[in-house]
C-alpha positions as CSV (number, residue, x, y, z in Angstrom):
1,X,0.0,0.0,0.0
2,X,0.9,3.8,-0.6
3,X,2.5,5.5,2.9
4,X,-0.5,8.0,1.8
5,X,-2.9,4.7,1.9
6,X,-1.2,3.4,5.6
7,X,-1.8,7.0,6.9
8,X,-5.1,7.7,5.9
9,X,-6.4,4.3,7.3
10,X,-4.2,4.5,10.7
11,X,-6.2,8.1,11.5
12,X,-9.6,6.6,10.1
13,X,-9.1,3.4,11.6
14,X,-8.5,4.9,15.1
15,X,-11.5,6.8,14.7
16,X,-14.1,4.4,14.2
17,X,-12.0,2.2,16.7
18,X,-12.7,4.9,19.7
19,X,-16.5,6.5,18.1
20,X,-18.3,3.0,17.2
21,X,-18.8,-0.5,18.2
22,X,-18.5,-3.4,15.8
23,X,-20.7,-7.2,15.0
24,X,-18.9,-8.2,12.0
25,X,-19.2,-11.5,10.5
26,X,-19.1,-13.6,7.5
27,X,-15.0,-12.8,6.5
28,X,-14.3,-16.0,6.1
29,X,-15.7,-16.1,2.9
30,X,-13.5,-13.6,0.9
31,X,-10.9,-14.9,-0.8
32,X,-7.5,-15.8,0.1
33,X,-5.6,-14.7,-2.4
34,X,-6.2,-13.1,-6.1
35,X,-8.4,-10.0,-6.4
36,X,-11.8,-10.0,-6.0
37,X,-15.5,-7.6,-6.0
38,X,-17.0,-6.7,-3.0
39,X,-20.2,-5.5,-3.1
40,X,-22.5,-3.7,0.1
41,X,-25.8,-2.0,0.4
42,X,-25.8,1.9,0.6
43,X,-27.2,3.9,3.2
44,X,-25.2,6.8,4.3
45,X,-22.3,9.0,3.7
46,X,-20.5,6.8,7.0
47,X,-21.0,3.6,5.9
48,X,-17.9,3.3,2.9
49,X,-15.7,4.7,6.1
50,X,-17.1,1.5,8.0
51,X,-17.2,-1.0,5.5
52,X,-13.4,0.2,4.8
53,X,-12.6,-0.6,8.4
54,X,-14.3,-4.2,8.4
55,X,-12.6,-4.9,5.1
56,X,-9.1,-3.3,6.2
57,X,-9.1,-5.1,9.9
58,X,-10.2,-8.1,7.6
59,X,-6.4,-8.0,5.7
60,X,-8.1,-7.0,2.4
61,X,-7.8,-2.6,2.2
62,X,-10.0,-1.7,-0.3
63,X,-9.2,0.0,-3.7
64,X,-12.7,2.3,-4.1
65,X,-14.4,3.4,-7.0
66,X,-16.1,7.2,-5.8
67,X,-17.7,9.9,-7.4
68,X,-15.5,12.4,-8.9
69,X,-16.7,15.5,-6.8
70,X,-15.1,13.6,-3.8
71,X,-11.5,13.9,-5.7
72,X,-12.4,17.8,-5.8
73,X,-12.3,18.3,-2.0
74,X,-9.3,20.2,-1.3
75,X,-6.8,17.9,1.0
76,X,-9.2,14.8,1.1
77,X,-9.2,14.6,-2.9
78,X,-5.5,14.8,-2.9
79,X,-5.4,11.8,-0.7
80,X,-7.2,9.4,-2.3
81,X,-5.4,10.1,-5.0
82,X,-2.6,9.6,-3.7
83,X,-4.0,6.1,-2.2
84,X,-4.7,4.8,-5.4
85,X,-8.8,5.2,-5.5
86,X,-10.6,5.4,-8.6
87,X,-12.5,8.1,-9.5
88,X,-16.0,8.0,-11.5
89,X,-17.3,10.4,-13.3
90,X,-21.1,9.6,-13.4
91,X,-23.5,9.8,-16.5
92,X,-20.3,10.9,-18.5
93,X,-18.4,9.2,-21.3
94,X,-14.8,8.9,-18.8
95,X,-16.9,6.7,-16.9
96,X,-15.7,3.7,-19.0
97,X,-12.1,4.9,-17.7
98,X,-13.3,3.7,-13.9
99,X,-14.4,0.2,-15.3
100,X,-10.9,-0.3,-16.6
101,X,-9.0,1.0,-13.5
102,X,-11.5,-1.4,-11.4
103,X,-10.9,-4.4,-13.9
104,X,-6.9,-3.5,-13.7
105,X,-7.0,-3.4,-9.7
106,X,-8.8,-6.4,-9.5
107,X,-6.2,-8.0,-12.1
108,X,-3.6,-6.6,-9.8
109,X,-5.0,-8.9,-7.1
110,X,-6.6,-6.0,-5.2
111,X,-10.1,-5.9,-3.0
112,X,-12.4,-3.4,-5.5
113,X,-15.5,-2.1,-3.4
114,X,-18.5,-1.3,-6.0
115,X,-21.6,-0.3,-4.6
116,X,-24.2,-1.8,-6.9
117,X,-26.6,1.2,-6.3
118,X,-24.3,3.5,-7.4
119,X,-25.7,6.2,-5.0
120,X,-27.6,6.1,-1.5
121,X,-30.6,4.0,-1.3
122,X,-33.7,6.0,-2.2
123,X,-36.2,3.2,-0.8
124,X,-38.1,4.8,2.6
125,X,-37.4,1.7,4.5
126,X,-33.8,1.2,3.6
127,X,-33.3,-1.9,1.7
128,X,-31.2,-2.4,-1.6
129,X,-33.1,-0.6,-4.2
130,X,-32.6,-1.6,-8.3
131,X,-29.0,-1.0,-9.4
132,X,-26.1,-0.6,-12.2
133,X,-24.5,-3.2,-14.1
134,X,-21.4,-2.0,-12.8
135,X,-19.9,-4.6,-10.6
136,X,-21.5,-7.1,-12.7
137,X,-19.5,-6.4,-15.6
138,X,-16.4,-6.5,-13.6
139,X,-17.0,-9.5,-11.8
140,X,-17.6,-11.0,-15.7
141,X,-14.7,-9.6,-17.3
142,X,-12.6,-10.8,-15.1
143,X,-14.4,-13.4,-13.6
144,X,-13.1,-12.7,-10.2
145,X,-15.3,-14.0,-6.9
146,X,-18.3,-11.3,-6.1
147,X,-18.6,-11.2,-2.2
148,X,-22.1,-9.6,-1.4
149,X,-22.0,-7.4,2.3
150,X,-24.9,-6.1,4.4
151,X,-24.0,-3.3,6.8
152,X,-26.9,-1.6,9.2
153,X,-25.6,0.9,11.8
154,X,-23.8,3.6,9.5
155,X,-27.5,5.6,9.2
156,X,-27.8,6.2,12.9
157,X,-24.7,8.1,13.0
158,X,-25.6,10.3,10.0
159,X,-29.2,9.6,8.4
160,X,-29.0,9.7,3.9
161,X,-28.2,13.3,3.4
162,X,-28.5,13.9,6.7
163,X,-25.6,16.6,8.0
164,X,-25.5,16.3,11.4
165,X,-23.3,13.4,13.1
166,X,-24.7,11.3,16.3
167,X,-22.1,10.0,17.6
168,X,-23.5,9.2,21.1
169,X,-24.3,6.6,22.5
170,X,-22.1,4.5,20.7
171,X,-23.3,2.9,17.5
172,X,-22.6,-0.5,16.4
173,X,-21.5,-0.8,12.8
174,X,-23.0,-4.6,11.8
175,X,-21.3,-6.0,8.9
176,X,-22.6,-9.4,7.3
177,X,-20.5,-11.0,4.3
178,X,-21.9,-14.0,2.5
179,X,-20.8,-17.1,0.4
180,X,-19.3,-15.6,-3.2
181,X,-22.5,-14.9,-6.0
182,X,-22.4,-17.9,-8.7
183,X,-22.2,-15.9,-11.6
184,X,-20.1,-19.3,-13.5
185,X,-23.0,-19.7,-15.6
186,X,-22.9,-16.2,-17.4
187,X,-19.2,-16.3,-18.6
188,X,-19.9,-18.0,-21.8
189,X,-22.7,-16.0,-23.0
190,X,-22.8,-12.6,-24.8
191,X,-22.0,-9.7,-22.0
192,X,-25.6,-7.8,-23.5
193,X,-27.6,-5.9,-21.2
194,X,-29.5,-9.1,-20.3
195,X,-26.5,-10.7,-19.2
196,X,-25.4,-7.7,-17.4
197,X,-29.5,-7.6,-15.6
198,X,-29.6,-11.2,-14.3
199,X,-25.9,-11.0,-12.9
200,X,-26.6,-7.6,-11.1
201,X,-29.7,-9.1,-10.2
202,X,-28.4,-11.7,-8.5
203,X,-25.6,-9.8,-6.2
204,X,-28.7,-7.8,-5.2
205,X,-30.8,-11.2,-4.2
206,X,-27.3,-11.6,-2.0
207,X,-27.0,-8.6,-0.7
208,X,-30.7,-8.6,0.3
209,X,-30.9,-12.1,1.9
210,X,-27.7,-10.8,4.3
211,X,-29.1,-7.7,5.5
212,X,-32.5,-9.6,6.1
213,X,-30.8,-11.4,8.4
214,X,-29.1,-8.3,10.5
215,X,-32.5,-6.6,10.4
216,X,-34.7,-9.6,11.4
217,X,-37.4,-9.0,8.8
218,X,-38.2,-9.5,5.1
219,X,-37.2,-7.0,2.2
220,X,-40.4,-5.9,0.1
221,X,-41.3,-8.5,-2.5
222,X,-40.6,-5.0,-5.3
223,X,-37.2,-3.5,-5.2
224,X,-37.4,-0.1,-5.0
225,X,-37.2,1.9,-8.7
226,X,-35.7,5.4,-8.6
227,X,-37.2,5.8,-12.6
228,X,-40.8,4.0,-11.6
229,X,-41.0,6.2,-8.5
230,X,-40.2,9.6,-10.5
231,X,-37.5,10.1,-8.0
232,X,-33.8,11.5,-9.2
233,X,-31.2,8.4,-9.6
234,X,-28.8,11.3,-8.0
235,X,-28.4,14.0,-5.7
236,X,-30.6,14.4,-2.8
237,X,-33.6,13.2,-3.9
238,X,-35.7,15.4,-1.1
239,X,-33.9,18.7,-2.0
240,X,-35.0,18.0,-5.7
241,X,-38.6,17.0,-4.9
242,X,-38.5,20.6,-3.0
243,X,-37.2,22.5,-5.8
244,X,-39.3,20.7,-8.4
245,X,-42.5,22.0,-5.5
246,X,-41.4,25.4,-4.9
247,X,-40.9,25.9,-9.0
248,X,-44.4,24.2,-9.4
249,X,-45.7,27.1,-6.6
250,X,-43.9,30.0,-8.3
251,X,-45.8,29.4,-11.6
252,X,-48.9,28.6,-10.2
253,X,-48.8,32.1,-8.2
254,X,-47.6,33.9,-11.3
């Protein structure tokens, strides 16, 4: 790892080590050796900072892919530069650059996080909501093991888009890995968009059936749809329902 990488995790690491509590299970089942897709649920802007501790204190130090206005934060964005993450430049044609940096570090042996979701949750209640091909067509190309993760804890410290931090009491961050998705059957045939559906369908299934199990209760039958619910696929999708209601008012009153 970069000394920028080491540093970076010792300060981070001793942060969540003091400010949360931890129930992680299930890292037996990532791989010994070779590079490999890891792929959690979404639900705030803390939980890639806890998932990076479970997978770090687990001997695998993640290599993420994260949005490009991240890289742009003075300080922080020189950092993860420096620690070899991967920028993405969403709904943009560099994006393809990302898929080939995440394919190379996973070539390279390396632990890639990919958030299937691609953004926060939008589903009221939580749960894994319809995703992007993404880490599917990683995990194809280079046919590399897909661990699926549920986490459930992160959200209490800071809600989605939520600002404030509750630190206090002590949260416990639960992490949940699972067996690796079978995805064997889908390396043969053509990498179309059906291909790509049924493979990121079925990390979702795993990703699901894991946090059912930290929550105690059953996912909705539906998976949530961003497009089907009219809601943004980025951004906070609140502060854009408020705009869109306060543009709706204006015209109405003019």
């Amino acid at each position: 790892m970069p000394k920028s990488y080491r540093g970076l995790a010792t300060i981070l690491r001793a942060l969540f080590m003091v400010f949360t509590r931890r129930d992680w299970s299930g890292a037996e089942y990532f791989p010994s050796s070779g590079g490999f897709v890891v792929c959690p649920n979404h639900i705030s802007h803390v939980d890639p900072f806890a998932f990076a501790h479970f997978l770090y204190d687990n001997g695998h130090p993640p290599f993420f892919l994260a949005k490009s206005e991240v890289f742009q934060v003075p300080i922080l964005g020189r950092l993860l530069t420096a620690a070899q993450q991967i920028p993405v430049q969403r709904g943009t044609s560099e994006a393809a650059k990302a898929f080939s940096a995440a394919v190379d570090a996973v070539q390279e042996g390396k632990c890639v996080p990919i958030f299937p979701e691609g953004t926060l949750t939008r589903d009221p209640q939580l749960w894994p909501m319809t995703a992007r091909t993404g880490a599917a067509r990683v995990a194809l190309m280079t046919r590399c093991p897909v661990i699926p993760v549920a986490q459930w804890g992160p959200q209490e410290i800071q809600k989605p888009y939520g600002k404030a931090l509750h630190l206090f009491p002590l949260k416990t961050m639960r992490m949940l890995a699972g067996p690796p998705v079978d995805l064997s059957d889908l390396y043969d045939l053509a990498q179309d968009s059906a291909t790509m559906k049924e493979a990121t369908s079925r990390i979702l299934d795993a990703i699901t059936a894991q946090l059912e199990t930290i929550r105690g209760e059953k996912a909705p039958a539906v998976r949530f749809d961003s497009r089907s619910a009219g809601v943004p696929e980025t951004g906070n999708p609140k502060r854009a329902r408020n705009s869109g209601s306060a543009r709706t008012t204006k015209r109405g009153s003019a």
